[in-house]
N, C-alpha and C positions, 0 to 999 in steps of 0.2 A: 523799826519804822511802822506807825499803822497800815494797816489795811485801807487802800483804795476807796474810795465811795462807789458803788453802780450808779452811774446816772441814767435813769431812764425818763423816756420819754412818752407818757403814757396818752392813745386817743382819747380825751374825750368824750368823742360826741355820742359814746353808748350812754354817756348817766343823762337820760334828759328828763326831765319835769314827771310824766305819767311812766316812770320805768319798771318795766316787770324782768322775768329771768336776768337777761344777759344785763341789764340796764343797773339791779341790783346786786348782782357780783362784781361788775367794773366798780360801781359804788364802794361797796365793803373791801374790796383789795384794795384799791387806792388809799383808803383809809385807815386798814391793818400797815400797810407799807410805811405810812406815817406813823402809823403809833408805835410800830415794836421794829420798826428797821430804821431809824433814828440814826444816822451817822454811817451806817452801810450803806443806802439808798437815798439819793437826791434826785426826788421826785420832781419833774415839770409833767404838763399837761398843754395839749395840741387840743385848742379847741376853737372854732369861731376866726379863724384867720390867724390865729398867734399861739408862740408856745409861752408858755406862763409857768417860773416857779413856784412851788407850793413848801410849804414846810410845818401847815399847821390845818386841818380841817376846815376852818373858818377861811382858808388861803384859797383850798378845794374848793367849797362850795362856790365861791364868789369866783373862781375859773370857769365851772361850766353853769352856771347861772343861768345863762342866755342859750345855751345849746336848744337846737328845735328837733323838735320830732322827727325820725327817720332820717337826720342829715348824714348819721355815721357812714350812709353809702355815698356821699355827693363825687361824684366824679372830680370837682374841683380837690379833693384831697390830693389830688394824684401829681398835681404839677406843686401844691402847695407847703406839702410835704419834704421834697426835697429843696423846695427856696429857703423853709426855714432852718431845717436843720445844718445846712450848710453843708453836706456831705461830711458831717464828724462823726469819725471813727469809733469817738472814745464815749459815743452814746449808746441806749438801744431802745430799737421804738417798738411799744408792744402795740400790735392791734387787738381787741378786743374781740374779732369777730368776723373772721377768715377774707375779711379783705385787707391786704399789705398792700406796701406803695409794689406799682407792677414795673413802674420804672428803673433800672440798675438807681442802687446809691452805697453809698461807703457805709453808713451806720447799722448796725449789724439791726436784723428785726426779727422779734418772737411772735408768731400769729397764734391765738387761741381758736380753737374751731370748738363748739362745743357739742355738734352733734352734724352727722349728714343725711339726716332724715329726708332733704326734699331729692336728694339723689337717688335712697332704695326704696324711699314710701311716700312717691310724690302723690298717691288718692289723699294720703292723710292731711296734706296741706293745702288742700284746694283752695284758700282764699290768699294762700303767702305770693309776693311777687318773683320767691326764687322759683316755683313752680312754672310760674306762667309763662319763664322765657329760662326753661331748662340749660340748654347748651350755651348761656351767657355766665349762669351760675354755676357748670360745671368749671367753663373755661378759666372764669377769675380764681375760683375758691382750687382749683390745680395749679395755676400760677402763683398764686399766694402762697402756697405750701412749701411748694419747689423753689422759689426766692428767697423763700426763708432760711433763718438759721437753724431755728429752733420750731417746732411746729409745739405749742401746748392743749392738752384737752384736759376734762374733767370724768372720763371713767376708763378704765380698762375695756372695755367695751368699746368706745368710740374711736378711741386706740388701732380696735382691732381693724374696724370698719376703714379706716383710715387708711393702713394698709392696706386692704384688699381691696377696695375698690378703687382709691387712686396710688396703688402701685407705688406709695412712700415707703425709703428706708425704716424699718419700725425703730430704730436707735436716734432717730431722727424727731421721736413723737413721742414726749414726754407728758406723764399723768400727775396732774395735780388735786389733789379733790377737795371741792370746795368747803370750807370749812361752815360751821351752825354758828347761827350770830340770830341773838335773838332780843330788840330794839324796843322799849316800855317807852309808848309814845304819846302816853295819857289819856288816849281814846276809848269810849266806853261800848261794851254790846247795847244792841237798842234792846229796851225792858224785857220784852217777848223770849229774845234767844237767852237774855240773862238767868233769866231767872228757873228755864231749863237746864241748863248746863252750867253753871256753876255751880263750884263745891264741888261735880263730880266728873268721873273719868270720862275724856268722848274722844272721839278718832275726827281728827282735822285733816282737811283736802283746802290747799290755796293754790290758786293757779288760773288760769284761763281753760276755756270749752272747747279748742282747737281739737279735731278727731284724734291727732295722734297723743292727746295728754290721758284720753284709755277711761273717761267718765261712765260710757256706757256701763264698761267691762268692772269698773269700783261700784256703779250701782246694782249690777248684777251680784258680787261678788256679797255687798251687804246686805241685801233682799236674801240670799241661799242664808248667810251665816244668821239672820234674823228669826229665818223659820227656825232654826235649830236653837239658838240660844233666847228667844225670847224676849221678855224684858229685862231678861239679864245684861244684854249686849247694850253697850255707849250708845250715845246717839253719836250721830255723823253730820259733823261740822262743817258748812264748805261757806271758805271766804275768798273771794274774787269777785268781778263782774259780773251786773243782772245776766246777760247771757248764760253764766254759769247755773240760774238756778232755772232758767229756761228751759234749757237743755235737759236737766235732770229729773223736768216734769215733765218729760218724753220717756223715760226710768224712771216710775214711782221707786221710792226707795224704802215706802210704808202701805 
């Protein structure tokens, strides 16, 4: 007799329009799950009031289409969550980002955390709204864990944090690490950077200018290895947000 299909039940509303970190790993797994879990995995998606089968990319994209900015936390998940899924057993709903329904339900849930930075290094996030109302984001993202089935992260490290700080069984808190997926989207460097850096070897920084992503501490680190190696050494690539090169004109990095 085959094997079972997983049915899961994936949120949404992390992939939206302007997505960075977490916004592009829900992205790329939902869409690994479809290409190479074919018949293991029947994938739906919770997004926008409804859950919605997928079975093809183009199924995906046209799911969360409509998803808005920042709704992945709306407190309406909470009652909306368990109206749709009906309290079935024989699903599992991943949340992508340590908030789980906080409600008891039958459907077993895997919550991904992927880091608890505003918990031991709340200076570093002084503009995030889990900072600003600490003992809100501790209390959810402990009940999320602990409602869970399955807790998932993305380093041995966060793993550990996990543990220690909120007291989770560590068998309890599984590592998955995200895999390199790299997307040719036809887009071209503007002539300036082109024609620097093409053809030859450079060291790339993508990301945002948040303190704790450590820019200061990479412009230091290329300014020390600059003096030593010269014009020997790549040049240093950074693609994100004007803010990013803002910032790093507060670190000359020449």
């Amino acid at each position: 007799m085959p094997e079972r299909a997983v049915r899961v039940v994936f949120d949404g509303h992390a992939v939206t329009p302007q997505r960075s970190g977490i916004g592009v790993w829900a992205y790329r797994l939902c869409n690994a799950l479809l290409e190479h879990c074919a018949g293991r995995v029947e994938l739906s998606v919770y997004a926008c009031g409804t859950v919605i089968p997928v079975r093809t990319k183009d199924e995906f994209h046209h799911a969360v289409e409509h998803v808005r900015e920042g709704s992945l936390y709306a407190v309406s998940h909470q009652w909306e969550i368990p109206r749709l899924l009906g309290n079935a057993d024989d699903h599992l709903f991943h949340a992508p980002d340590f908030v789980a329904p906080l409600f008891p339900i039958r459907t077993p849930v895997l919550v991904t955390v992927h880091d608890i930075v505003p918990l031991v290094y709340p200076r570093l996030l002084a503009r995030s709204k889990k900072t600003s109302v600490p003992g809100l984001y501790r209390a959810v993202l402990t009940a999320s864990v602990r409602r869970s089935a399955a807790v998932l992260t993305v380093s041995e490290f966060t793993r550990s944090e996990i543990v220690r700080v909120l007291g989770l069984d560590a068998a309890k808190v599984v590592v998955a690490y995200p895999g390199p997926s790299i997307e040719v989207t036809g887009g071209r460097l503007s002539g300036n950077l082109a024609e620097q850096v093409c053809g030859k070897p450079y060291f790339l920084y993508v990301g945002r200018s948040d303190p704790y992503k450590g820019l200061p501490l990479l412009a230091a680190a290329y300014r020390r290895a600059l003096d030593r190696a010269g014009d020997a050494l790549p040049d240093l690539v950074l693609a994100g947000k004007r803010d990013v090169i803002a910032r790093l004109k507060k670190h000359p990095l020449a």
